[in-house]
C-alpha positions, 0 to 999 in steps of 0.5 A, spaced: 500 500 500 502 506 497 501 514 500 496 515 496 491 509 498 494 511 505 491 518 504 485 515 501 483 511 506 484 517 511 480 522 507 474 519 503 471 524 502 477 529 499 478 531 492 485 533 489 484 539 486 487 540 479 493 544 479 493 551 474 502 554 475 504 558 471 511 553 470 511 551 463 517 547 464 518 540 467 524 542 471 520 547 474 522 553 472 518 559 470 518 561 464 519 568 462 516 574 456 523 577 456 529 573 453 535 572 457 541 576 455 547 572 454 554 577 454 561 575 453 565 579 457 573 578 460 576 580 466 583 580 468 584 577 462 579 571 463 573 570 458 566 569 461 559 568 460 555 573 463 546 571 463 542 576 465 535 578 465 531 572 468 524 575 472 522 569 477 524 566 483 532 567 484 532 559 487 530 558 480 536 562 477 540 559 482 538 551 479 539 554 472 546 556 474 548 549 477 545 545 472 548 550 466 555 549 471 554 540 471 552 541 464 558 544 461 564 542 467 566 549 468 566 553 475 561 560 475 558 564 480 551 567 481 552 574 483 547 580 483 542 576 479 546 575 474 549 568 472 557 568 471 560 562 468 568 561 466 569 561 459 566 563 453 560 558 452 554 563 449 552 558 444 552 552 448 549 556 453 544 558 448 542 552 446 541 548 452 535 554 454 533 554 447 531 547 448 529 548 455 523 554 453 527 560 454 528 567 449 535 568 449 538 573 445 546 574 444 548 580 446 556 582 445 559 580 438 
């Protein structure tokens, strides 16, 4: 016997209710009207990848970076609701959320 016949058993009477989130994404992360912008930058002669731009939740942000980090094997912080990641890796990045659901737009070259 599972949770749910537990549960069942417990509440006869309840009725799950249909869940409406505004979450279009398996993973959970809220999808946005406004592209992500993706920008090469160097400093103290290192290239990096900056994202900006994402308008939910900064824990949904902060999950996209760990993913983008696992996916790509490279370090990277999240800063000031910002996403920096080591090297030049735009159109990796780019495609990884195009294939996630987002807008992104290439900005810087």
């Amino acid at each position: 016997m599972d949770l749910q016949d537990q549960l069942k058993n417990l509440f006869p009477d309840h009725v799950p209710e249909a869940s409406d989130d505004t979450n279009d994404d398996a993973d959970g992360l809220w999808m946005q009207d406004d592209p992500i912008i993706c920008k090469y930058e160097k400093r103290k002669g290192k290239p990096i990848t900056i994202l900006e731009g994402y308008t939910g939740a900064t824990e949904d942000f902060k999950a996209l970076a760990k993913e983008l980090k696992t996916k790509l094997s490279v370090g990277g912080s999240f800063k000031d609701d910002k996403i920096i990641i080591q090297g030049d890796y735009r159109d990796k990045i780019m495609q990884i959320l195009k294939d996630k659901g987002f807008a992104v737009k290439r900005v810087g070259g």
